[in-house]
N, C-alpha and C positions, 0 to 999 in steps of 0.2 A: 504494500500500500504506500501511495505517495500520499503529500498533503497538495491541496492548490487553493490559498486562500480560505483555510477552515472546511474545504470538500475534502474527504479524503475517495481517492483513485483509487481503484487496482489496477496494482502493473503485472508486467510477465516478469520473471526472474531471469532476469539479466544474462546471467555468467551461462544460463540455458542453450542463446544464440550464436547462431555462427555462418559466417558467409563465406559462400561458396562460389570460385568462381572456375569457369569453365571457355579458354578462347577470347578472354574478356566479360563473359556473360557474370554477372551478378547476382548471387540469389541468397535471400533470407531463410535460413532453417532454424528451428525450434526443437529441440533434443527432450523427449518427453522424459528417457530414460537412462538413468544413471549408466546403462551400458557404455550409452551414445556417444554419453558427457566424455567416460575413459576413452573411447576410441577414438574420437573427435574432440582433441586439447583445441581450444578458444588460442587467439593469435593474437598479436600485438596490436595488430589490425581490426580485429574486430572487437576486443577492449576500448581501442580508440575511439570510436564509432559508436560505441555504447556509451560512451561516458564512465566506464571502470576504472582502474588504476590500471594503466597499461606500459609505463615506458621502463621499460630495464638499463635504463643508463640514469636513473634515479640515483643512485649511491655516486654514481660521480662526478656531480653535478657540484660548480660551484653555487655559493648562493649570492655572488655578485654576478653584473655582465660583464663579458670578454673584453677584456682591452682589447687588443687587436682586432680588425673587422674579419678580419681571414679566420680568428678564431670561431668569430659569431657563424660565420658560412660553416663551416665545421659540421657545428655540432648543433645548426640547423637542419645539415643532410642527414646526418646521424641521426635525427629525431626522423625524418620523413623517410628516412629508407625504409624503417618499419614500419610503415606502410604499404610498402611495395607487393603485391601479391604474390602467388608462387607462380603465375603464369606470367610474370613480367609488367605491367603495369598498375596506375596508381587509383584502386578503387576509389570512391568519395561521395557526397551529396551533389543530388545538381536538380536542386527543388527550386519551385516559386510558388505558381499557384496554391494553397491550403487548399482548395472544394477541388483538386483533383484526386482527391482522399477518398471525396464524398462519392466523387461518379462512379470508383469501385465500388461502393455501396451499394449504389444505384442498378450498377450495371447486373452486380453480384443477386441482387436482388429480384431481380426481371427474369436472370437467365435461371434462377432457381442454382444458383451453384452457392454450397455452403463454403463459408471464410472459417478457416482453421479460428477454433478458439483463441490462441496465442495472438493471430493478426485482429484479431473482435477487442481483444482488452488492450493492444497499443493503440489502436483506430483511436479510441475510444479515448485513451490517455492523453494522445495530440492534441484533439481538437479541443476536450477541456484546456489544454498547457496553453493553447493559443487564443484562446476567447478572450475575447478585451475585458479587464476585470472592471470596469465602467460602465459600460454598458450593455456587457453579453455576447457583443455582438464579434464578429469576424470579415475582415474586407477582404482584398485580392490575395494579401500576403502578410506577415504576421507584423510589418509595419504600417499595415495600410488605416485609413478610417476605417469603420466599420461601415458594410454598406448592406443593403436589399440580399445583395447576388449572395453574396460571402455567408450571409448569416443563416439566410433561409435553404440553403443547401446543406449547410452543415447542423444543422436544424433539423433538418429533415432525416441527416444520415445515422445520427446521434438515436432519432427514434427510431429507423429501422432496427437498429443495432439491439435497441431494448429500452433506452433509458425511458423512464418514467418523464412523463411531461411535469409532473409536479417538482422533479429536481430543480436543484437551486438554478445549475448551470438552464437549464430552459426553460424557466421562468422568468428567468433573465431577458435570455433572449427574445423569449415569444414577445415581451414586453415590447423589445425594438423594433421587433418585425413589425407589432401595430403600428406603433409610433410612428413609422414612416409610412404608412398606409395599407398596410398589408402585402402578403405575398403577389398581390394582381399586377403592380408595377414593378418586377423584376424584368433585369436585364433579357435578350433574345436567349442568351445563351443558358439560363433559368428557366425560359418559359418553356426551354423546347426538353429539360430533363424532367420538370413539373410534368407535362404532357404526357410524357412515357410512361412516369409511375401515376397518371391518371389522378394527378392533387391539378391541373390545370388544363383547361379547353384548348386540344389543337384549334379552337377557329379565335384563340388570343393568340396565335402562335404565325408571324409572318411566314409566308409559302419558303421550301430551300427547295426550287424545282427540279425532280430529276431530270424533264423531257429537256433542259440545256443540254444535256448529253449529247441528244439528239442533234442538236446543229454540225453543220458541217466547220472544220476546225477553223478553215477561212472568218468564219463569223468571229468578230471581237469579240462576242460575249461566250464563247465555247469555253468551259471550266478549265480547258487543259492550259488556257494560259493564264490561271491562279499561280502564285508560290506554292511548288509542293507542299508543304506542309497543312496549309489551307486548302487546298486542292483536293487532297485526300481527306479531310473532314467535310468539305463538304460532299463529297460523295458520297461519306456513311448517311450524312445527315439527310440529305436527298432521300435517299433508300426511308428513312424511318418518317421522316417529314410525309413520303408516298405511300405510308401502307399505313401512317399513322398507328404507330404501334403507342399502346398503352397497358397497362398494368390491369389487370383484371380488377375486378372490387374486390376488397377485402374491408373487414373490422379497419384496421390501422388505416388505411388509407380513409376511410369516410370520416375518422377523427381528425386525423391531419388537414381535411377541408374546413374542418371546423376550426382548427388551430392557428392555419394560418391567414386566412382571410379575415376584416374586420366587416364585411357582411355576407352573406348567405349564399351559400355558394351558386344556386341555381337564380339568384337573382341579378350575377354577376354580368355585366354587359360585356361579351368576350369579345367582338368585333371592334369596340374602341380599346380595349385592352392591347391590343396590340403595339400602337404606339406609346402607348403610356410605360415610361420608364423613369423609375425613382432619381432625383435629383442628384442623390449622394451615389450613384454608379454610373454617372455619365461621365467620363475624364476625357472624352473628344465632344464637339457635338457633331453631330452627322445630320451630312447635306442634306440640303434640301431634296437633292437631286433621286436621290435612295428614296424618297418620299413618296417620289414619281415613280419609280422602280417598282417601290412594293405595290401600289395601285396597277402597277400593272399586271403584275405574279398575281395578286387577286384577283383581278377579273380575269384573267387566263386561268384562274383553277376553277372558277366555275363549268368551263367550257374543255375541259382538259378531256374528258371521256368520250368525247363525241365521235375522235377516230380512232378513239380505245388506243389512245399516246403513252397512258399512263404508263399502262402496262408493260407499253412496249419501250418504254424507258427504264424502269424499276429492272426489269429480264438484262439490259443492258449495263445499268451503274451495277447491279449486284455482282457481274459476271467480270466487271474491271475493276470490282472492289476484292474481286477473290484473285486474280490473277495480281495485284500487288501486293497480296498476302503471301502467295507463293515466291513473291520473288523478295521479300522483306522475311523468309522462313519464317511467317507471322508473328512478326516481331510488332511492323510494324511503325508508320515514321514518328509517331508523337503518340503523350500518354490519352489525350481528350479521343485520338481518332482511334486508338486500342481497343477505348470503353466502349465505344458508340457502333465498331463494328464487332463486337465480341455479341452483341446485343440483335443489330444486321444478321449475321450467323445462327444465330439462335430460331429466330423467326422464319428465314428462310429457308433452314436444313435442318433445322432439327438439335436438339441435347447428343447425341448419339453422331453425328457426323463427322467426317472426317477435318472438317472446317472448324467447327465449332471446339471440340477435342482440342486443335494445336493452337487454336487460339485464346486459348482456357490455358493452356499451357507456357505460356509464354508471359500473361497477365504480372508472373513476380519478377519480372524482369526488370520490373516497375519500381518494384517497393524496396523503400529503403527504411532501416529502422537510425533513430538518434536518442539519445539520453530522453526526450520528451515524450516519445510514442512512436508510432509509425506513421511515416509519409509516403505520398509517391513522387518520384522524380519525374521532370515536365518529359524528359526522353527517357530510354532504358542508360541512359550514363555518358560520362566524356572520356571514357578509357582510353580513345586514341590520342584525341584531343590532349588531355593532360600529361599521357603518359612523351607525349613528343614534347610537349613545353616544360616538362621536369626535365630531358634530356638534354636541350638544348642552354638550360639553365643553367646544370651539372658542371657540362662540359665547358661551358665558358668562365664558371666558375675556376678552374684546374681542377675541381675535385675529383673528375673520372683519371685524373692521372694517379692518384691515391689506388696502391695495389688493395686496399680493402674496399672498394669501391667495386673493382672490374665486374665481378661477379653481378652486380648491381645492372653494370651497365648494359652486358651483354645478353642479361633477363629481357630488359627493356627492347633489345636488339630482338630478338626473338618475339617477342609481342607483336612488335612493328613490321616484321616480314610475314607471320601470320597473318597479320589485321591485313594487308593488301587486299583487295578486291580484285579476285582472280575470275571473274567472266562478269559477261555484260550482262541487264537484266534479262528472261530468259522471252517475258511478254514486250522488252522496250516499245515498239512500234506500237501495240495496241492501246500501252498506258503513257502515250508519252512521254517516257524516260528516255534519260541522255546515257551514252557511254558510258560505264563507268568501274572499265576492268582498268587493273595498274591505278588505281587512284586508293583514295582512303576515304572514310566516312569519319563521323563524329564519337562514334559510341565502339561498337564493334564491326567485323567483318560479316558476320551472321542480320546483322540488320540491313545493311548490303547498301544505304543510301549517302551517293556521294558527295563531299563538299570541297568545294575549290581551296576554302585557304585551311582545312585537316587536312589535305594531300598536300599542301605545299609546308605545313610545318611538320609533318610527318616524312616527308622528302628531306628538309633538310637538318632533322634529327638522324637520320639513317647517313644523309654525308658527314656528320660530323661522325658521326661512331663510325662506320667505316673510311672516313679516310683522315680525321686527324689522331685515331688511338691507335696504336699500333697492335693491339691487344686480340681485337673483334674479328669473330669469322663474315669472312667477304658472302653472310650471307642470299643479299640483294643484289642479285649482277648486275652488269654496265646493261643490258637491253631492259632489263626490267624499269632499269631509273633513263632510261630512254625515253621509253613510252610511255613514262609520267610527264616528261619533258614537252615531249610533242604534243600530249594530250592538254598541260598547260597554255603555251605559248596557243593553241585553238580557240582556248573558252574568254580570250580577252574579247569585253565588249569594242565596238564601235566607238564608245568615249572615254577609252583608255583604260576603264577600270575593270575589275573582276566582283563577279557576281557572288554569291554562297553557291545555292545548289544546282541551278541551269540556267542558260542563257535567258536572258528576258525575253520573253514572249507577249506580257502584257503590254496598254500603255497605259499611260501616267492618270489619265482621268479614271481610269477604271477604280481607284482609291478614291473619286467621289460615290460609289456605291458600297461601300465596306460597308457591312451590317453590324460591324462588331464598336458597343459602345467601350470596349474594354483597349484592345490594342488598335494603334496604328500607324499606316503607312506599312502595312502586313497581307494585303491583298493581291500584289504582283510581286516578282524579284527585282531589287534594284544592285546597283554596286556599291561598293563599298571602299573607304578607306580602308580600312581592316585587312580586307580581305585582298584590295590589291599592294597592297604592301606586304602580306605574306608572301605570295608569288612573285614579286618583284625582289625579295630577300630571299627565294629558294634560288632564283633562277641566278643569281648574283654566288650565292653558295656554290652551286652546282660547276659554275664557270674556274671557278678558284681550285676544282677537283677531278674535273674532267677538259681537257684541252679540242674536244673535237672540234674541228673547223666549223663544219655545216651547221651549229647553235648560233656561230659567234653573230652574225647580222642578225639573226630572227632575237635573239635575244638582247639586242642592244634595241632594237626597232621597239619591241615588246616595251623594253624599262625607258624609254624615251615616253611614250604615248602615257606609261603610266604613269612616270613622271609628273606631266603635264594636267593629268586627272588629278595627281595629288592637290597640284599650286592651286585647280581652279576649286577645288572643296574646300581650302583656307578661309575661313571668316575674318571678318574684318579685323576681330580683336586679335589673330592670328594664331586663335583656335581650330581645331577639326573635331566636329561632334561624333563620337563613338557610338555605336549601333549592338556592339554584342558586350559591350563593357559600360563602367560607370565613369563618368562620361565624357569629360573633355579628357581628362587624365590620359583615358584609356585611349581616345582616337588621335591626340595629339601623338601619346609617345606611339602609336603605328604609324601615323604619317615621317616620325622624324626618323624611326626604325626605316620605313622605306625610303625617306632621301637618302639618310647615309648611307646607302648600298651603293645610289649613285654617284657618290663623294659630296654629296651638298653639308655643309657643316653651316657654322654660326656665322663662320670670317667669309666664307663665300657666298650664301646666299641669304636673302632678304626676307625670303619664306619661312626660313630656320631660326633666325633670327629674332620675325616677328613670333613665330610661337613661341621660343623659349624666353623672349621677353612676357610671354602671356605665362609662361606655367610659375615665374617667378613673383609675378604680380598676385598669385593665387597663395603661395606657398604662407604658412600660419606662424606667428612668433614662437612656435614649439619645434619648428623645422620639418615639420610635414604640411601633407596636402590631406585634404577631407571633402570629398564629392555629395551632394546626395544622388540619388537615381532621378527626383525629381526634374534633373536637369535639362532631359533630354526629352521632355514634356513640354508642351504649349509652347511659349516663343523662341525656348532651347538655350537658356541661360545659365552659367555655372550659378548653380546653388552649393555654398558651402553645405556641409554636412555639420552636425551638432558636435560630433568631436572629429579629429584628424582619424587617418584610417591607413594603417601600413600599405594594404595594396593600392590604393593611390595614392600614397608617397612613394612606393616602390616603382609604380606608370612614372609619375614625373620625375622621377630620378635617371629611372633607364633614358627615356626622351631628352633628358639635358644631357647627358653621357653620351647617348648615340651626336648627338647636335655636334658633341667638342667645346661644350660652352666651358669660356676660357675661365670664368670666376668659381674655383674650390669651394668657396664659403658655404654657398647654401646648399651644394651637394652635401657637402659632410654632415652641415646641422641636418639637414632631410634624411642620412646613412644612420646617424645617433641617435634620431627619432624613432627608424626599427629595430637598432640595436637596446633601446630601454624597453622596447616592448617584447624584446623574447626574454620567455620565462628559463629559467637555471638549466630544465630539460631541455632546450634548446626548439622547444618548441614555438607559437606566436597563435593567441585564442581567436576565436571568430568575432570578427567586429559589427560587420554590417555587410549589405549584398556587393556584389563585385559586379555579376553579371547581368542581363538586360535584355528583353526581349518585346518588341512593340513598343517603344518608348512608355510603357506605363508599367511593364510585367520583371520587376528584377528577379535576380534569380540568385540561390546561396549556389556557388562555384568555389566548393568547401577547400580545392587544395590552392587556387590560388593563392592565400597567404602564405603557402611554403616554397611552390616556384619562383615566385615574383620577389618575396624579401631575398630567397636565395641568391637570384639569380643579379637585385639590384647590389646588394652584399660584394658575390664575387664578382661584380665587375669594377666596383670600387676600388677593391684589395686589390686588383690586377693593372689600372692607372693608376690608383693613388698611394697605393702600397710598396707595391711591387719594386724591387732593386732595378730590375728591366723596364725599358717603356716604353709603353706597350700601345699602339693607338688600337680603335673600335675591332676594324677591321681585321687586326693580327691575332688579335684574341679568338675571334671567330676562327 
């Protein structure tokens, strides 16, 4: 039993769990039986992770910080190597959303599939741990206000579960839910999980049409030129929006209409409910033009039957929702579109189906446990992702030159030549997928969906371990990192920059119709700072490692064009707004990671210059930086953060280091700002979110604060330390 504010919890017994990992895959088990416990000894890693007493370098810990900063790099790694799994890379948290907890619930709930006891009592632990003790309520993410979306989902999930509505914790809340006017004005994204367990009228529920399927791709409005990620949920969503799938009655559910509505259910006028959406879950507002959109989806659903379209649409989205299952080994690309087609599955095929089975299957790939309960992660994990920016950290660090290290690195090495995606999808053509054998993804090789800048920092993790250690077996050949090359230098847009997962297909207006009151600028692919400064730092890597002639023009043409995408996304204050990080921090120090590849430093260019006179005008009399997420919201302004934050002291450090900015002073106070925040284990605690998605969606990117201090760490100790000296690029 826990306490939380005078409730006491039940938890599961800790020292019970243990995570399993498989290729990269991640999974949570629960050891009922003392056998289990002896055969299956708990890890440093998943002590961690629970919150137990986990680091075995306790006893030699001093209880001051390192003088020397090389010391701090140390016995930083020393703390995060224990982490490292046995297949080679570095498991972790990579949550945002809280009500994506709930839709397991939900989903768990529709398809009749029982939730192990052990995952019933952390569910259950979390959402209490994160309910605002003010007013009950729960927003997007455990920093958020409390809003409609957030509370009444997890409201809801809490009762599935069992708890009594008389409990404190939902008496609380039911209270807020009124307060803002009931459940009738939840977000799109509510009304349409409401619907399915039948607490809410499909005809409050704006149309997700399948029959768009049906257009021929030429049409602008054809789904296939969404952002994957979007793409693929609206697809499920289509599917269930067209059969209208709902929850049979039950007892609990006709109480829950009572519960959460503040009048009568069948009195509910569901036609204007539609647009009616609660004030405190609006963080965009959405065009007019979407207005016109929906009036039109609804009077095209009146008429949708007439050439029996429906049908012949639902037969088609379900048939290219099953063949991206097949080629995602239903994994699947995100946790919302998981839920929503585990559910799709059910209806369509059956409990017993061979769909539904491996898709049932795959569901824990999701869930992650922490000291508070259990979450689910927004994706099944950043294993490649992390495990390539620990390496390249490492290494720049000197630490992989440490013979207690190698073993370390050549794990990692092994992870990253498994994780390749070795063939293309097997449906591409009919799901609109792009290429994407010889490249890498974000999570694992098993989830199989490819992204431009995980293969390009996954590339040049693999050139550093095979070509500046002398240690590592060669075991990625020259053709292999060829055809990552070639597949690279392809995916550059038209205006220099690089996308995430496929070319852009949409256009730009298509983001006046985004239905989603929650994220945006999330509806098409666009480019990215980020992401072409990855690829413009591989392909710069790659050149220092490999001499082939026929690279040398395509790849100066490439970091020319990308170049030039950089200077034109420089803001005026001589910022660059971050998309997958928080937030200038993080888009500045990639843009100035990406000039220095091409030699642009402080003394020669203007660009460099003006930002790092921006990250210093930001920088706090403590010698750090401190972001909020807010920043990259409404008119995209740096908002300080409430206290400074190691990983974005550690972004604006690296960015004024990559720059060569010639003034030592605020580097060092910014280096002694992470060195007072790691604790004697050499470890550094969780502050606040790192990562970002939609400009409203941050996300915990749990090991960031060990690559990033590390990696600002060792490059300090390597210019400022160091007997030799050393400039950016020698170190690399």
């Amino acid at each position: 039993m826990s306490d939380y504010l005078g409730i006491n919890i039940e938890t599961t017994d800790k020292s019970r769990w243990r995570l399993e990992v498989d290729h990269g895959k991640q999974t949570w088990h629960y050891l009922e039986s003392n056998d289990e416990i002896k055969n299956w000894p708990q890890t440093a890693c998943d002590r961690y992770w629970l919150g137990l007493s986990y680091n075995k370098i306790n006893d030699d810990q001093k209880e001051s910080s390192p003088l020397k900063t090389s010391e701090a790099v140390y016995n930083g790694y020393k703390f995060f190597k224990q982490l490292q799994t046995v297949d080679g890379h570095w498991a972790g948290e990579y949550s945002g959303p809280i009500f994506l907890i709930s839709g397991l619930v939900f989903s768990t709930f529709i398809t009749r599939l029982s939730i192990p006891q052990a995952w019933k009592i952390e569910i259950i632990t979390y959402l209490v741990n994160t309910s605002n003790p003010d007013d009950g309520g729960w927003g997007i993410h455990v920093e958020d206000h409390s809003n409609l979306l957030g509370t009444t989902l997890n409201y809801v999930a809490l009762r599935i579960l069992g708890m009594d509505p008389e409990h404190p914790v939902l008496i609380k809340s039911r209270a807020f839910i009124h307060k803002l006017g009931g459940a009738v004005a939840i977000p799109s994204l509510g009304k349409f999980w409401l619907a399915m367990l039948n607490i809410y009228d499909w005809k409050g529920v704006n149309p997700v049409l399948p029959e768009l399927w049906l257009l021929p791709y030429k049409s602008p409005l054809h789904p296939a030129r969404i952002w994957s990620p979007i793409r693929a949920t609206h697809l499920s969503m289509s599917y269930l929006y067209g059969r209208k799938v709902a929850e049979k009655m039950c007892p609990l559910i006709e109480q829950l209409r009572l519960e959460l509505f503040v009048q009568p259910y069948d009195k509910i006028n569901w036609s204007a409910a539609k647009g009616n959406v609660c004030e405190a879950d609006v963080y965009f507002p959405r065009s007019p033009i979407l207005a016109i959109t929906n009036t039109v989806s609804n009077i095209w659903n009146h008429f949708q039957n007439l050439l029996g379209l429906r049908n012949i649409a639902l037969k088609k989205v379900y048939k290219l929702m099953k063949l991206e299952e097949i080629d995602s080994n239903y994994v699947s690309v995100c946790a919302i579109d998981k839920l929503f087609r585990l559910v799709c599955a059910y209806y369509e095929e059956g409990p017993e189906s061979e769909m539904f089975l491996n898709m049932k299957d795959k569901v824990a790939n999701y869930i992650w446990m922490t000291p508070n309960g259990m979450l689910m992660n927004s994706v099944d994990g950043s294993q490649i992702w992390d495990t390539s920016l620990a390496v390249q950290a490492i290494i720049e660090s000197g630490l992989a030159n440490d013979p207690e290290n190698h073993e370390s690195m050549i794990k990692a090495l092994e992870f990253l030549d498994d994780s390749q995606i070795k063939n293309n999808p097997t449906y591409m053509k009919q799901c609109w997928r792009e290429p994407s054998k010889g490249l890498w993804g974000f999570s694992t090789r098993e989830q199989g969906w490819a992204t431009n800048d995980c293969t390009a920092e996954a590339l040049k993790a693999i050139l550093l371990l095979q070509g500046k250690l002398d240690y590592t077996p060669p075991l990625i050949n020259q053709k292999r990192i060829h055809s990552t090359i070639d597949t690279l230098i392809r995916k550059q847009h038209t205006n220099g920059g690089f996308s995430r997962f496929e070319n852009i297909r949409g256009y730009c207006w298509m983001e006046l119709i985004n239905p989603s009151e929650l994220l945006e600028n999330t509806l098409i692919e666009h480019t990215y700072v980020e992401c072409t400064s990855s690829v413009m730092t591989a392909l710069r890597i790659f050149s220092k490692f490999d001499l082939v002639d026929r690279y040398v023009d395509d790849i100066e043409k490439v970091c020319a064009k990308a170049t030039k995408y950089i200077h034109r996304m420089q803001r005026k204050d001589g910022s660059w707004l971050g998309s997958w990080g928080i937030c200038f921090t993080y888009g500045t120090m990639s843009a100035l990671q990406g000039l220095s590849s091409v030699g642009e430093t402080y003394e020669n260019s203007e660009y460099v210059k003006k930002a790092c006179d921006f990250l210093i005008s930001k920088q706090r009399e403590d010698g750090g930086w401190g972001e909020n997420y807010k920043s990259s919201s409404g008119v995209g302004q740096y908002i300080q953060h409430s206290n400074t934050q190691v990983v974005n002291t550690a972004w604006a450090l690296l960015g004024l280091m990559y720059a060569e900015y010639p003034f030592s002073e605020p580097i060092r106070n910014g280096i002694e700002l992470i060195k007072s925040r790691q604790l004697p284990t050499g470890e550094w605690k969780k502050e606040s979110f790192e990562s970002m998605i939609g400009k409203n969606c941050p996300i915990n990117h749990s090991n960031y604060k060990f690559i990033y201090c590390i990696w600002a760490l060792g490059m300090y100790s390597n210019l400022y330390e160091s007997d030799e000296h050393y400039g950016v690029w020698e170190i690399i």
